[in-house]
PDB file as gemmi writes it, atoms N, CA and C in Angstrom:
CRYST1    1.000    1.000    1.000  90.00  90.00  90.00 P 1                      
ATOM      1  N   UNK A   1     -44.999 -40.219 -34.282  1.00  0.00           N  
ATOM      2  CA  UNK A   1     -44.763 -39.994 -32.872  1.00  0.00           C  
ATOM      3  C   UNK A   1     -46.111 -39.936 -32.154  1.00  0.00           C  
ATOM      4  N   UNK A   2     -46.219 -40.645 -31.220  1.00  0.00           N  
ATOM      5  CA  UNK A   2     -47.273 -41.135 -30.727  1.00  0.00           C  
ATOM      6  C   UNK A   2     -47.641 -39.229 -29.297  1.00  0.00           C  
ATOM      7  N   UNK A   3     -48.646 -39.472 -29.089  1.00  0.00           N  
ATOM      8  CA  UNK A   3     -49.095 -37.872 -28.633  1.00  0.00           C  
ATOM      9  C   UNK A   3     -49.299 -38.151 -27.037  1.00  0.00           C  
ATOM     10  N   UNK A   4     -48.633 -37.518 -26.343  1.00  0.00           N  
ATOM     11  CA  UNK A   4     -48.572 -37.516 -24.995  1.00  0.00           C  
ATOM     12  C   UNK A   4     -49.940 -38.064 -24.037  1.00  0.00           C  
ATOM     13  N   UNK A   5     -51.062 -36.709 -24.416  1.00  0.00           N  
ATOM     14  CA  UNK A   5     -52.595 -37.437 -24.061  1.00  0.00           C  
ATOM     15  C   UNK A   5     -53.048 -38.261 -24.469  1.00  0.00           C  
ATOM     16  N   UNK A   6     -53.803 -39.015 -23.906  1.00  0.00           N  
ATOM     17  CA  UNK A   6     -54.897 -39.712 -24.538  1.00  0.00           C  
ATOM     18  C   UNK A   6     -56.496 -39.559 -24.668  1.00  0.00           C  
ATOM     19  N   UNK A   7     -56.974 -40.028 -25.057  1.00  0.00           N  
ATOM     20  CA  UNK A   7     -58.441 -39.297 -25.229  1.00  0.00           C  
ATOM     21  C   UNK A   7     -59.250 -39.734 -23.452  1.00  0.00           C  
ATOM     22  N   UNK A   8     -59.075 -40.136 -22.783  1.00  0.00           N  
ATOM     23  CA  UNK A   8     -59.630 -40.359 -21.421  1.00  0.00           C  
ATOM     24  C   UNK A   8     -58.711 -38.971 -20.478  1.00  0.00           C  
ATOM     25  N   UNK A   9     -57.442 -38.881 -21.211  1.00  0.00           N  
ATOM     26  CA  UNK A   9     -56.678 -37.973 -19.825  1.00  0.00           C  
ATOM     27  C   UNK A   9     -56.939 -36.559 -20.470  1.00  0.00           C  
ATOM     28  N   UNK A  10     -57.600 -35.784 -21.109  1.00  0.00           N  
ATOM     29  CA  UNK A  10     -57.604 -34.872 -21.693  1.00  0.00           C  
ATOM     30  C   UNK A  10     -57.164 -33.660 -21.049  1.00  0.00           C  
ATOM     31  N   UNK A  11     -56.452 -32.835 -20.496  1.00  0.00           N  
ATOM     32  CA  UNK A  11     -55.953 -31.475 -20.217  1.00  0.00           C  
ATOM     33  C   UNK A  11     -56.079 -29.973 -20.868  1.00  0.00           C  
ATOM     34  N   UNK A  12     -56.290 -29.345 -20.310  1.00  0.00           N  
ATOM     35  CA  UNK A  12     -56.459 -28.064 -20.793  1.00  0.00           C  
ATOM     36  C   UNK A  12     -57.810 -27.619 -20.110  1.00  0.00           C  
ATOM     37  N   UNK A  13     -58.883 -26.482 -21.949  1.00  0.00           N  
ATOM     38  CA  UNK A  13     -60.171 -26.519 -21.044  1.00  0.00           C  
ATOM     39  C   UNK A  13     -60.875 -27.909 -21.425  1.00  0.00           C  
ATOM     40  N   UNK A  14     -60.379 -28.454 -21.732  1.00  0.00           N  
ATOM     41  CA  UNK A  14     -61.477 -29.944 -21.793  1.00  0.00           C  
ATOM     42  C   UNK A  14     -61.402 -31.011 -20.920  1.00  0.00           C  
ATOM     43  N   UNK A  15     -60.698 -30.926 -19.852  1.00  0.00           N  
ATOM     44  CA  UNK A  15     -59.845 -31.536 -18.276  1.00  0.00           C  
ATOM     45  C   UNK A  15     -61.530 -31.870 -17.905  1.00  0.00           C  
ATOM     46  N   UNK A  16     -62.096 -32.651 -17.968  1.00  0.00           N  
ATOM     47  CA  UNK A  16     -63.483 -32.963 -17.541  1.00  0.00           C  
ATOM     48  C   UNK A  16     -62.908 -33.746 -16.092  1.00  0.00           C  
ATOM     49  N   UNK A  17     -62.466 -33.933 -15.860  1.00  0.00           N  
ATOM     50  CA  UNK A  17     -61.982 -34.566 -14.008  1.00  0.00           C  
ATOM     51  C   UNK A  17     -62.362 -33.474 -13.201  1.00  0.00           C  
ATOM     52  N   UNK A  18     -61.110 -32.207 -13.608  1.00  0.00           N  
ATOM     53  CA  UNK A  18     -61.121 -31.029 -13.066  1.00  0.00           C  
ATOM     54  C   UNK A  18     -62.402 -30.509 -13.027  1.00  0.00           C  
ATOM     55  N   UNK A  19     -63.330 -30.490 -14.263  1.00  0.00           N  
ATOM     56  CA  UNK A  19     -64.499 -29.480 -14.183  1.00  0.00           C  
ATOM     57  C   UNK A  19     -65.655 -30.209 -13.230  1.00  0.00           C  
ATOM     58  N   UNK A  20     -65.553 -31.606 -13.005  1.00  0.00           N  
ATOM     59  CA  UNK A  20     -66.573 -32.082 -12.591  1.00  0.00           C  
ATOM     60  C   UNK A  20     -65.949 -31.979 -10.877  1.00  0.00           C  
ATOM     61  N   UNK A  21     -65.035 -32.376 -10.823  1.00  0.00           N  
ATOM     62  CA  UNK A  21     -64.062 -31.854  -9.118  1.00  0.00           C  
ATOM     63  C   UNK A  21     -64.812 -30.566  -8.661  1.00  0.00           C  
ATOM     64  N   UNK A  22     -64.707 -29.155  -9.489  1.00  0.00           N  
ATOM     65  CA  UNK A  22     -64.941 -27.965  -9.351  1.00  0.00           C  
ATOM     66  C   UNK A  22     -66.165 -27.611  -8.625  1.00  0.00           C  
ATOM     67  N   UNK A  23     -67.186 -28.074  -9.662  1.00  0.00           N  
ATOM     68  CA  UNK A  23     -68.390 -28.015  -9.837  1.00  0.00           C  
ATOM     69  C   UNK A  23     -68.816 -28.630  -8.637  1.00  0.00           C  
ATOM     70  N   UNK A  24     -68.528 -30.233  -7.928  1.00  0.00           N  
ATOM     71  CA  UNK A  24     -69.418 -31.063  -6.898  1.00  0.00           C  
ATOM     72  C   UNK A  24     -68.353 -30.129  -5.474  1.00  0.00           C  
ATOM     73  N   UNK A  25     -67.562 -29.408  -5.637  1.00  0.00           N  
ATOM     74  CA  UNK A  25     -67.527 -28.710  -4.427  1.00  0.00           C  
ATOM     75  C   UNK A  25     -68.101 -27.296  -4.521  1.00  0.00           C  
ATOM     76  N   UNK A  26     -68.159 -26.808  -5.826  1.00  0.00           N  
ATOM     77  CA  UNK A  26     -69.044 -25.588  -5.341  1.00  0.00           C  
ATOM     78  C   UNK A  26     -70.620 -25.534  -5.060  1.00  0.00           C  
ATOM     79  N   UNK A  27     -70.933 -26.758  -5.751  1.00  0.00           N  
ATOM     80  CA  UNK A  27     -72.302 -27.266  -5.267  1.00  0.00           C  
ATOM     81  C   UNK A  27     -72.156 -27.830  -3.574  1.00  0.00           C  
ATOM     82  N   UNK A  28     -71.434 -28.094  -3.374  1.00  0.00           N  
ATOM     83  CA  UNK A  28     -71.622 -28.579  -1.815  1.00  0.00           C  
ATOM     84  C   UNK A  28     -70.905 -26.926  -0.778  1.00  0.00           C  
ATOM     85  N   UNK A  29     -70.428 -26.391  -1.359  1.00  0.00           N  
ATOM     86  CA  UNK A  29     -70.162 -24.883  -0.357  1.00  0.00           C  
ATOM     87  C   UNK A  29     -71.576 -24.173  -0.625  1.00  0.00           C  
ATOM     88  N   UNK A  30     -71.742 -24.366  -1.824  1.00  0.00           N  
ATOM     89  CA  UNK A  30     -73.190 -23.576  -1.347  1.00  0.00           C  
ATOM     90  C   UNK A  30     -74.466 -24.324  -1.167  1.00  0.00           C  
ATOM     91  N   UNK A  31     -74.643 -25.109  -0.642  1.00  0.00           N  
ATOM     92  CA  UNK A  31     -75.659 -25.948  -0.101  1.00  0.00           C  
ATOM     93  C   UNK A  31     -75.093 -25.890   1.267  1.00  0.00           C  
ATOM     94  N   UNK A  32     -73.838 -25.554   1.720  1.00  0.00           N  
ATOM     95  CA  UNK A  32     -73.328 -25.884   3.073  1.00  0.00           C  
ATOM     96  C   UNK A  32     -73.937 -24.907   3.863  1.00  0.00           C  
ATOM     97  N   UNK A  33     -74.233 -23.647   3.345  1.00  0.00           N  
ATOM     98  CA  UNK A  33     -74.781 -22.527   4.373  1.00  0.00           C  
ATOM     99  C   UNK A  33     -73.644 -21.388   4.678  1.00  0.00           C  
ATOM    100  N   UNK A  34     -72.275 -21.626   4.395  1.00  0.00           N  
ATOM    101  CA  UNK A  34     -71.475 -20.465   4.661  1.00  0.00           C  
ATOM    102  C   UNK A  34     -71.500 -19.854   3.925  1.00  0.00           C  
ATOM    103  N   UNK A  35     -72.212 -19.326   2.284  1.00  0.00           N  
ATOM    104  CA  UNK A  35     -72.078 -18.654   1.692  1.00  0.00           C  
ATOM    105  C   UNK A  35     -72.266 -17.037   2.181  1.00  0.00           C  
ATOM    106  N   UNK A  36     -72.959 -16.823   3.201  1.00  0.00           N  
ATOM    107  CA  UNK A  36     -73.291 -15.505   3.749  1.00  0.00           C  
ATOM    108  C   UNK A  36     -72.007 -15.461   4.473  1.00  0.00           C  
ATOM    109  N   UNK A  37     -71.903 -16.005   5.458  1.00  0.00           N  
ATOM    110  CA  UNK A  37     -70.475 -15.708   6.297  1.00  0.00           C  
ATOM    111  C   UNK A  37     -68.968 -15.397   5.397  1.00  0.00           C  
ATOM    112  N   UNK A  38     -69.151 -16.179   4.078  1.00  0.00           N  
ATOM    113  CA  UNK A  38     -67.792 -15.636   3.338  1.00  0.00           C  
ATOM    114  C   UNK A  38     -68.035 -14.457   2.763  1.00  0.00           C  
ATOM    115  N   UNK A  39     -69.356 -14.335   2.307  1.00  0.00           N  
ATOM    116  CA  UNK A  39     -69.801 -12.941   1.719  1.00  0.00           C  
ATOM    117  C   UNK A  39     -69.302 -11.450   2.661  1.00  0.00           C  
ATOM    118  N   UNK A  40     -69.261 -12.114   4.325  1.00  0.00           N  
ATOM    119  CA  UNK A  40     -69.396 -11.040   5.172  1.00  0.00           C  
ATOM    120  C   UNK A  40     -67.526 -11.064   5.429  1.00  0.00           C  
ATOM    121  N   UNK A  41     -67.136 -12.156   5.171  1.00  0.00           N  
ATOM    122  CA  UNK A  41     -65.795 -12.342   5.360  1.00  0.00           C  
ATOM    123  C   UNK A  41     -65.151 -11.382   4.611  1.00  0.00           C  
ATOM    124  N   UNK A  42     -65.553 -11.415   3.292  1.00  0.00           N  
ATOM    125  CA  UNK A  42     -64.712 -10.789   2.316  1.00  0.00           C  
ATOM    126  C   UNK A  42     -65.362  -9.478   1.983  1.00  0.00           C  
ATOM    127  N   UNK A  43     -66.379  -8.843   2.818  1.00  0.00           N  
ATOM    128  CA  UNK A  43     -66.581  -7.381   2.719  1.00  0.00           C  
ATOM    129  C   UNK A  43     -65.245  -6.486   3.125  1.00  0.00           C  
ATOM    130  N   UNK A  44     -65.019  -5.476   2.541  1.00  0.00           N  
ATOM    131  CA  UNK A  44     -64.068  -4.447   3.056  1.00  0.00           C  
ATOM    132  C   UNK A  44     -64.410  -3.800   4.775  1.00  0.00           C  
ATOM    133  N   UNK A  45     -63.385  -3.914   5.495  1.00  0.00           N  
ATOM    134  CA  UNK A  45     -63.454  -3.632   6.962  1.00  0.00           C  
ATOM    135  C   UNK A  45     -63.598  -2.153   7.153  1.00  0.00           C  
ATOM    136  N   UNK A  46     -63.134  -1.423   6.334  1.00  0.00           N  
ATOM    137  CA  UNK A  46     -63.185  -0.077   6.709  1.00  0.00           C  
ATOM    138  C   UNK A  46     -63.242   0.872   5.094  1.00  0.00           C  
ATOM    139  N   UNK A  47     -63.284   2.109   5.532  1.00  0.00           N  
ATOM    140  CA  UNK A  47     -63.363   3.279   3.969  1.00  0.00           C  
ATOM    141  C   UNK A  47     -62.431   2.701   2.754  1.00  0.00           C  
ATOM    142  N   UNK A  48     -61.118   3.030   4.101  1.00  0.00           N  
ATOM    143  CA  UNK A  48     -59.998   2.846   3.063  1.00  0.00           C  
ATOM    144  C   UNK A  48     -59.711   1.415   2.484  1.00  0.00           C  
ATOM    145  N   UNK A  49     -60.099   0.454   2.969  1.00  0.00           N  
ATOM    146  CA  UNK A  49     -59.813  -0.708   2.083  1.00  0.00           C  
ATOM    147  C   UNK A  49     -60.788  -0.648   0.970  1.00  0.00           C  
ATOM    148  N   UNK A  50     -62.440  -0.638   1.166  1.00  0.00           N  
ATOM    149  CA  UNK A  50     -63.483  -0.228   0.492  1.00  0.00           C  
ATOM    150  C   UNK A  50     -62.879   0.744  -1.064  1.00  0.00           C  
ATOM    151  N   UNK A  51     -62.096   1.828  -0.520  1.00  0.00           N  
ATOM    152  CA  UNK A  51     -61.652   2.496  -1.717  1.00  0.00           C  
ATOM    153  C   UNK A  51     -60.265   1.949  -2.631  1.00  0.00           C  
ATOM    154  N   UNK A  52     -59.837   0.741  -2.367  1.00  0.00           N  
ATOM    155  CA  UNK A  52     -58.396   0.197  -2.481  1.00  0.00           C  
ATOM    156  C   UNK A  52     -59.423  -0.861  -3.556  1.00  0.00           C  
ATOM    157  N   UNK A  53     -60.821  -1.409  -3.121  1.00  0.00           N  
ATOM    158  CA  UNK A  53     -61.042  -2.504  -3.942  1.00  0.00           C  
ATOM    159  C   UNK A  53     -61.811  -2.024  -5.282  1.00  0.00           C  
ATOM    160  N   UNK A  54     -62.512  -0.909  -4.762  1.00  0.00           N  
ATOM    161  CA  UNK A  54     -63.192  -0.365  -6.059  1.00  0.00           C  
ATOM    162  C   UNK A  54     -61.397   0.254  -6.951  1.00  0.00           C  
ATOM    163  N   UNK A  55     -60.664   0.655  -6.583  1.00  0.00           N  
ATOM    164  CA  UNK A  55     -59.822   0.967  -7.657  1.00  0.00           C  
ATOM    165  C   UNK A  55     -58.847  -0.497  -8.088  1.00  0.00           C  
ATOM    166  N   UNK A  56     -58.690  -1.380  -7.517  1.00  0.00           N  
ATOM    167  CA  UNK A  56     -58.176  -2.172  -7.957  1.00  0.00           C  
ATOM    168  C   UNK A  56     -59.116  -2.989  -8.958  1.00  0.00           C  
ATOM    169  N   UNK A  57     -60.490  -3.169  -8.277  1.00  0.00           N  
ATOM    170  CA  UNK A  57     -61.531  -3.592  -9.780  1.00  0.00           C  
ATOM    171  C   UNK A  57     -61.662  -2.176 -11.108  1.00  0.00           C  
ATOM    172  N   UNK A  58     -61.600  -1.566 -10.648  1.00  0.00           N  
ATOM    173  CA  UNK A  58     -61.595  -0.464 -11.685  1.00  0.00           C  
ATOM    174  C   UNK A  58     -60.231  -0.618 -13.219  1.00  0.00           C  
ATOM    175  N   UNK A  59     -58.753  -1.081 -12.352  1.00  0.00           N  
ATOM    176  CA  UNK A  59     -57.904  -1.485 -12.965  1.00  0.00           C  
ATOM    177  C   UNK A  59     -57.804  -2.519 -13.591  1.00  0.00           C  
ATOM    178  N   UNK A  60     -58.500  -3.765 -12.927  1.00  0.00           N  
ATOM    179  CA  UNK A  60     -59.043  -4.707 -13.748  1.00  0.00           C  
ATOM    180  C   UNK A  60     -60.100  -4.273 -14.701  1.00  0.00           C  
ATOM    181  N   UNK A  61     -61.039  -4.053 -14.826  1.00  0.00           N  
ATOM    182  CA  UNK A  61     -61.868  -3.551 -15.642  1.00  0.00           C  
ATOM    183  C   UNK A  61     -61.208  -2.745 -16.904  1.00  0.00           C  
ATOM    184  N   UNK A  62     -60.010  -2.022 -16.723  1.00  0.00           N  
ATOM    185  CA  UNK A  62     -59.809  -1.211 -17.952  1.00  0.00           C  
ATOM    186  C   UNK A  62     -58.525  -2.204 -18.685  1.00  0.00           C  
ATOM    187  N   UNK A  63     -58.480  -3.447 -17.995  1.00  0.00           N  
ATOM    188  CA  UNK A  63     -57.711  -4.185 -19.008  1.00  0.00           C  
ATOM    189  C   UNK A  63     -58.556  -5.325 -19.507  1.00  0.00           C  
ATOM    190  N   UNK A  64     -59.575  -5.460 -19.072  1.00  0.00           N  
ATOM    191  CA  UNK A  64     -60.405  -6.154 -19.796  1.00  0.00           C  
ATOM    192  C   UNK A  64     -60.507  -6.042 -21.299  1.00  0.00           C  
ATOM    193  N   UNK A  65     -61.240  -7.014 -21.812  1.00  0.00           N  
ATOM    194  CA  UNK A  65     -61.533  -6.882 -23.489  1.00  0.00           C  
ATOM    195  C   UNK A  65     -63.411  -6.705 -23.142  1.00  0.00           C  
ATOM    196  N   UNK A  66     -63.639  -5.387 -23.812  1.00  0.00           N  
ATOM    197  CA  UNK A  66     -65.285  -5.205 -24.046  1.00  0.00           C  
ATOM    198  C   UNK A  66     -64.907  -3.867 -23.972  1.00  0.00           C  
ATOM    199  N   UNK A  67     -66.775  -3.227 -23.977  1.00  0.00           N  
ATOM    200  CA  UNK A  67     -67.013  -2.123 -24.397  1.00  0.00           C  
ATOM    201  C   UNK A  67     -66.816  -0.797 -23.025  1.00  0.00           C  
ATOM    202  N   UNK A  68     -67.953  -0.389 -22.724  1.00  0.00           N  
ATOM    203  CA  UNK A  68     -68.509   0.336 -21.567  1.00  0.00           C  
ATOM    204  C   UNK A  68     -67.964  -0.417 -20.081  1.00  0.00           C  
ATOM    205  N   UNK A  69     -68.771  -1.322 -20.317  1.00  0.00           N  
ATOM    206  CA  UNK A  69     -68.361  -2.066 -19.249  1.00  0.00           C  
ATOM    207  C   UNK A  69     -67.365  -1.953 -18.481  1.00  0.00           C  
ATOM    208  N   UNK A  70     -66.104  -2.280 -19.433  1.00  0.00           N  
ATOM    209  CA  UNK A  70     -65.012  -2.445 -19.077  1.00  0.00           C  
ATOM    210  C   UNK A  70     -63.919  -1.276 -18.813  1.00  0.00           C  
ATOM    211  N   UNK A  71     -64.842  -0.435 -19.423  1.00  0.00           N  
ATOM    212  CA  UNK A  71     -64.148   0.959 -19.220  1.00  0.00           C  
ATOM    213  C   UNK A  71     -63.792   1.800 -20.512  1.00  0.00           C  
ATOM    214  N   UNK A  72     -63.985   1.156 -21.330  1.00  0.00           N  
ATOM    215  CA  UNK A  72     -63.734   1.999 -22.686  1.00  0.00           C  
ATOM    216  C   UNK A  72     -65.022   2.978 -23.080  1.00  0.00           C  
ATOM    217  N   UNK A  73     -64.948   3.840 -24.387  1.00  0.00           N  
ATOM    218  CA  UNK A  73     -66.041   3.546 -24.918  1.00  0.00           C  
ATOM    219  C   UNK A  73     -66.578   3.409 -26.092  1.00  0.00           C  
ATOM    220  N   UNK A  74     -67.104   3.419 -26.613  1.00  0.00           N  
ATOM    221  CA  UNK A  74     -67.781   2.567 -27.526  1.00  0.00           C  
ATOM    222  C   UNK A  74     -67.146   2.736 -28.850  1.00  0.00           C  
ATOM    223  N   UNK A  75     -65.710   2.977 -28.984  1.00  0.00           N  
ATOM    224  CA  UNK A  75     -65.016   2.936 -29.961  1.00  0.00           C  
ATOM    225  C   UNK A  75     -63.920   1.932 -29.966  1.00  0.00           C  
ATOM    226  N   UNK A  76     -64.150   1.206 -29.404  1.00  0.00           N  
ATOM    227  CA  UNK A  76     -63.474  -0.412 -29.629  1.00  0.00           C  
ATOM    228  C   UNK A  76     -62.125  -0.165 -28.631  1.00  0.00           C  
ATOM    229  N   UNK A  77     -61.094  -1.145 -29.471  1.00  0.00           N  
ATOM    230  CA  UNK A  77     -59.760  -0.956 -29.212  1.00  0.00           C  
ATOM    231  C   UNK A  77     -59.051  -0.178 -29.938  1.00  0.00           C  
ATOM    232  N   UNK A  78     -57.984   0.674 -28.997  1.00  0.00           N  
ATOM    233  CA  UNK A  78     -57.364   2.176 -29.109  1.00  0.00           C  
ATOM    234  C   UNK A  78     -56.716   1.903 -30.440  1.00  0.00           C  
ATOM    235  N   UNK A  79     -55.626   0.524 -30.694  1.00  0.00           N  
ATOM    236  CA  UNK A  79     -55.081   0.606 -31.759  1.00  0.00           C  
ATOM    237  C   UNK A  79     -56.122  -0.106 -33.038  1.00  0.00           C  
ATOM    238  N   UNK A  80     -57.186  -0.273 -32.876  1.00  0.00           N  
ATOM    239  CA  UNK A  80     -57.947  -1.197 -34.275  1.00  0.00           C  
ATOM    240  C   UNK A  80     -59.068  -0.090 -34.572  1.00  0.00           C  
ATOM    241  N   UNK A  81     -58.857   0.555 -36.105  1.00  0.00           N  
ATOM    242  CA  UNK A  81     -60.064   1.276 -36.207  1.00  0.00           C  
ATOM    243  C   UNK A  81     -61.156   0.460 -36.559  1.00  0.00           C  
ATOM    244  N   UNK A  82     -62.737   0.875 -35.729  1.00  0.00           N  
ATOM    245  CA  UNK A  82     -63.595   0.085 -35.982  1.00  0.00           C  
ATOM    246  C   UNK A  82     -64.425   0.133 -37.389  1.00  0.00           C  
ATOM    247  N   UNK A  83     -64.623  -1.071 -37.819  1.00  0.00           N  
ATOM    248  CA  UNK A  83     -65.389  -1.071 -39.009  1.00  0.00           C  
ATOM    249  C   UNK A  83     -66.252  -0.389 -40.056  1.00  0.00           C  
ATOM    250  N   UNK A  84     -66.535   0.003 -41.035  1.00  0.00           N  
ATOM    251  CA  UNK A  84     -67.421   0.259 -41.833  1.00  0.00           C  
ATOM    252  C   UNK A  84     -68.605  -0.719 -41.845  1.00  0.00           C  
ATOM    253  N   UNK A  85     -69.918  -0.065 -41.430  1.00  0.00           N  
ATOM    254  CA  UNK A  85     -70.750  -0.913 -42.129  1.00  0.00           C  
ATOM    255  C   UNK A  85     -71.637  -0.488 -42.987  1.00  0.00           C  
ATOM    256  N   UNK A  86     -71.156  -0.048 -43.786  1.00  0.00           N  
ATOM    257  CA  UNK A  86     -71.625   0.209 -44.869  1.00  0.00           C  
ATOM    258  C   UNK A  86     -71.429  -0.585 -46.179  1.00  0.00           C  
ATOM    259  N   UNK A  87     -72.425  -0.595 -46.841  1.00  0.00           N  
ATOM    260  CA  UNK A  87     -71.864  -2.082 -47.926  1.00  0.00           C  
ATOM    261  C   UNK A  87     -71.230  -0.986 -49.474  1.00  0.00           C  
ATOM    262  N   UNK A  88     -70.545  -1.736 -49.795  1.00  0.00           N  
ATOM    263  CA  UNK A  88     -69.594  -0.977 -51.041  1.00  0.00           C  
ATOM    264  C   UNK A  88     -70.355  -0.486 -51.595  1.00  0.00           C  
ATOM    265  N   UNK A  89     -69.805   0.775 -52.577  1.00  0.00           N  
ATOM    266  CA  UNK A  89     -70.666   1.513 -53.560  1.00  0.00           C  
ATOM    267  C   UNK A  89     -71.314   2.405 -52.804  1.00  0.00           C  
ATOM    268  N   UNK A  90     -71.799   2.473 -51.759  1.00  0.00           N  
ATOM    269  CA  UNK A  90     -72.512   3.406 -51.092  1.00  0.00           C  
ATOM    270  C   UNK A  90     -72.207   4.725 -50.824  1.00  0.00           C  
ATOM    271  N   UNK A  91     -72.637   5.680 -50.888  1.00  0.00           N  
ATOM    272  CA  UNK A  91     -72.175   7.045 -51.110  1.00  0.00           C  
ATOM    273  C   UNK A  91     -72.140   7.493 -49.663  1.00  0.00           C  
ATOM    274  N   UNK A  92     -70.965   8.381 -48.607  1.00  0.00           N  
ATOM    275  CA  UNK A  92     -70.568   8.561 -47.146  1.00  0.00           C  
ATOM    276  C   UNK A  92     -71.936   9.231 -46.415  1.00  0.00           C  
ATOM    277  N   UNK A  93     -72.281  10.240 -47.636  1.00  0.00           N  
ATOM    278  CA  UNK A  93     -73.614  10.848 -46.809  1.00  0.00           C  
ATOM    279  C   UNK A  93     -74.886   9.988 -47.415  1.00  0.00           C  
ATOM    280  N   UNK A  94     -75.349   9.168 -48.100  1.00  0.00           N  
ATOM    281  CA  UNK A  94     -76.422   8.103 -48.008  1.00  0.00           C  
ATOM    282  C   UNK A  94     -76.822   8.114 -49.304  1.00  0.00           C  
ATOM    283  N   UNK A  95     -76.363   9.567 -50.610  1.00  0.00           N  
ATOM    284  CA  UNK A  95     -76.652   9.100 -51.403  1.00  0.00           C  
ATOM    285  C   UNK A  95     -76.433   8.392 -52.717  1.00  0.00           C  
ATOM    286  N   UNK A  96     -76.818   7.610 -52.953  1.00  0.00           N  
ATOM    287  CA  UNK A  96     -76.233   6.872 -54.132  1.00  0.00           C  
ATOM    288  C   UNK A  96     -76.991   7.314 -55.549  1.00  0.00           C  
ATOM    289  N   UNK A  97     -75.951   7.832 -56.157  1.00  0.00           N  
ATOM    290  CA  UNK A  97     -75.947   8.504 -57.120  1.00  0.00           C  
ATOM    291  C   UNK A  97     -76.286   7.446 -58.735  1.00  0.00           C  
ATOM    292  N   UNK A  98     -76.524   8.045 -59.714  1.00  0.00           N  
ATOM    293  CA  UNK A  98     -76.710   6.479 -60.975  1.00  0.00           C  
ATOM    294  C   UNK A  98     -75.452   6.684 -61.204  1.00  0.00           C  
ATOM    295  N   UNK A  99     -75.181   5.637 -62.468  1.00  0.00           N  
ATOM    296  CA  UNK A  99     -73.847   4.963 -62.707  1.00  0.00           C  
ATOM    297  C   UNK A  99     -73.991   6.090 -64.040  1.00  0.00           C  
ATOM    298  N   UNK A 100     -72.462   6.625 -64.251  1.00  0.00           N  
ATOM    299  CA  UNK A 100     -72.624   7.818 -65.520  1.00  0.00           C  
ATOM    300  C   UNK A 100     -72.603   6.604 -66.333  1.00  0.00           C  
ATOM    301  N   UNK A 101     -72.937   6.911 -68.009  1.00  0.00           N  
ATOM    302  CA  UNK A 101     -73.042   5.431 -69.133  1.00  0.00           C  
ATOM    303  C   UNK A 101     -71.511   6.124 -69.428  1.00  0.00           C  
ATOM    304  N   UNK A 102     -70.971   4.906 -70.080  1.00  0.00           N  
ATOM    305  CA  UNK A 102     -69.777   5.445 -70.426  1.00  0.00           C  
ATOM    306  C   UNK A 102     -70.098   5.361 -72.359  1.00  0.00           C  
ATOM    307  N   UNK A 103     -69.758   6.027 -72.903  1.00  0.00           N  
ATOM    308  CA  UNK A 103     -70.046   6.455 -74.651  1.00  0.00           C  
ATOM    309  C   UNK A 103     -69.217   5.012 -75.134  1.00  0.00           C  
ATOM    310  N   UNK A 104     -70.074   4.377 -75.952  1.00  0.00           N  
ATOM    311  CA  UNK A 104     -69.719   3.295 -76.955  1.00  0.00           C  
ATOM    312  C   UNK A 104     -69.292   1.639 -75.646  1.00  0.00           C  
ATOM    313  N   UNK A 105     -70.016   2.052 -75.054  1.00  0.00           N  
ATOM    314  CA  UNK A 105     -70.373   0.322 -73.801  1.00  0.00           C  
ATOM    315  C   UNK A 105     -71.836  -0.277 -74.113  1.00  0.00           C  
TER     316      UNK A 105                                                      
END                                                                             
């Protein structure tokens, strides 16, 4: 069964039409000069919107995937305990003890 795409129409993230579309208009908005005026566009008008965007980025932020950043901290994700790095054999408080001989080895 022959496959829907072809290697010129590619879709998804490899849509190179789309990325190069993207790219020659955001290169031409910001060479255009309105980048300050949208900057001023999309400032918060007053307290209360101001406090509506920091908590709505705040909510984004704690569903993010990362550390601090994102709002966690530095103990990963709630359900995955994070790793050992410690390499096997190693004793919890650092010391590594000799190997007892075992009689007639």
């Amino acid at each position: 069964m022959k496959s829907n795409t072809s290697k010129t129409n590619v879709q998804g993230e490899g849509d190179y039409a789309s990325a190069k579309k993207y790219n020659a208009q955001a290169r031409a908005f910001a060479e255009s000069g309105k980048v300050d005026q949208a900057a001023r566009d999309a400032a918060p008008r007053n307290a209360e919107e101001q406090d509506a965007m920091r908590q709505a980025e705040a909510e984004g932020r704690a569903h993010a995937k990362g550390g601090a950043s994102a709002g966690q901290d530095d103990k990963g994700s709630p359900g995955r305990p994070k790793p050992d790095k410690q390499a096997p054999g190693k004793h919890p408080q650092g010391r590594n003890l000799e190997p007892k001989k075992v009689p007639g080895r």
